[in-house]
C-alpha positions as CSV (number, residue, x, y, z in Angstrom):
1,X,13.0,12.6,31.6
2,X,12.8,11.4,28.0
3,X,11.0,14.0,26.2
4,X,9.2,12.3,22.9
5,X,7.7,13.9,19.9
6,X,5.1,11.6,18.1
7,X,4.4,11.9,14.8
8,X,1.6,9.9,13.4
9,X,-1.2,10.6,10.5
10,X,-3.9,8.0,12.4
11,X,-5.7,9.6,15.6
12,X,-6.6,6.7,17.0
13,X,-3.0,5.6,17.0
14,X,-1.1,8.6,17.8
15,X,-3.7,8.8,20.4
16,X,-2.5,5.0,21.9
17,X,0.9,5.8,21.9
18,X,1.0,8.8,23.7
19,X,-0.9,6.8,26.5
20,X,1.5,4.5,26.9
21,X,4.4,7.3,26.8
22,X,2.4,9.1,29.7
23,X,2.6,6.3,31.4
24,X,5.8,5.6,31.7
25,X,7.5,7.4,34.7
26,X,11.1,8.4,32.3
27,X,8.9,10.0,29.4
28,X,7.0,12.4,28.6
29,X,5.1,14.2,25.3
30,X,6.1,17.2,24.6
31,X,3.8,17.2,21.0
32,X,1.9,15.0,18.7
33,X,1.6,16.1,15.4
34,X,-0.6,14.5,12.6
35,X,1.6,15.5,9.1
36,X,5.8,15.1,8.2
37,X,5.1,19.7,7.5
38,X,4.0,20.1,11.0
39,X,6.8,17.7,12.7
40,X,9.5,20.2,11.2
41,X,7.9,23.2,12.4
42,X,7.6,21.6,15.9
43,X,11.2,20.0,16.2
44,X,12.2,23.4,15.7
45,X,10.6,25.1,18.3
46,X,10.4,22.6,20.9
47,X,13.1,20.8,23.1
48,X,12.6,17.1,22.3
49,X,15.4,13.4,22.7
50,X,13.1,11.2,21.1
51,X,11.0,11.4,17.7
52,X,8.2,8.7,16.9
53,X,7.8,9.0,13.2
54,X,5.5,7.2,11.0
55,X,6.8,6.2,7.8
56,X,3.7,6.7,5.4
57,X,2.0,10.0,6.1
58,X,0.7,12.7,3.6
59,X,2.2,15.9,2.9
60,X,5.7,14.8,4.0
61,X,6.6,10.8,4.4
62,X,8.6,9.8,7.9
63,X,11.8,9.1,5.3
64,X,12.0,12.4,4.2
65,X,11.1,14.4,8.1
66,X,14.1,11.8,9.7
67,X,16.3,13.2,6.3
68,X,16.0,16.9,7.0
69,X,16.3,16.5,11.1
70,X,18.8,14.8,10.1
71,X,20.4,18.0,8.4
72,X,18.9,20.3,10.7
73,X,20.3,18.3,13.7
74,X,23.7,16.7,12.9
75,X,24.8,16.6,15.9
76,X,21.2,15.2,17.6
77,X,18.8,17.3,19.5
78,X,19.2,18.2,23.4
């Protein structure tokens, strides 16, 4: 089981992706998450393979979150 974290400023968006994740019978969602802040202090906490990141969000852009997972996860996440 793939286990994806989406990250995604636009509801309605966010909201069609993790349909089409849930249906998929390999993945799952194991959060959504509407800021680049928040996505850090869920990668942390949760066990995820997969991050959906948008690129343009406030507070933190998708650039910078992939930069400090990155850092925080050299090795990847399992």
């Amino acid at each position: 089981m793939i286990r994806m974290l989406v990250v995604d400023d636009h509801p309605i968006f966010r909201r069609g992706l993790v349909d089409l994740i849930s249906d998929a019978p390999d993945m799952t969602v194991v959060a959504e998450v509407d800021d680049g802040l928040r996505a850090l202090q869920v990668a942390r906490d949760l066990a995820w393979d997969v991050a959906l990141i948008d690129v343009s969000m406030p507070r933190l852009n998708g650039v910078e979150v992939l930069r400090r997972l990155r850092r925080q996860f050299p090795s990847g996440r399992s």
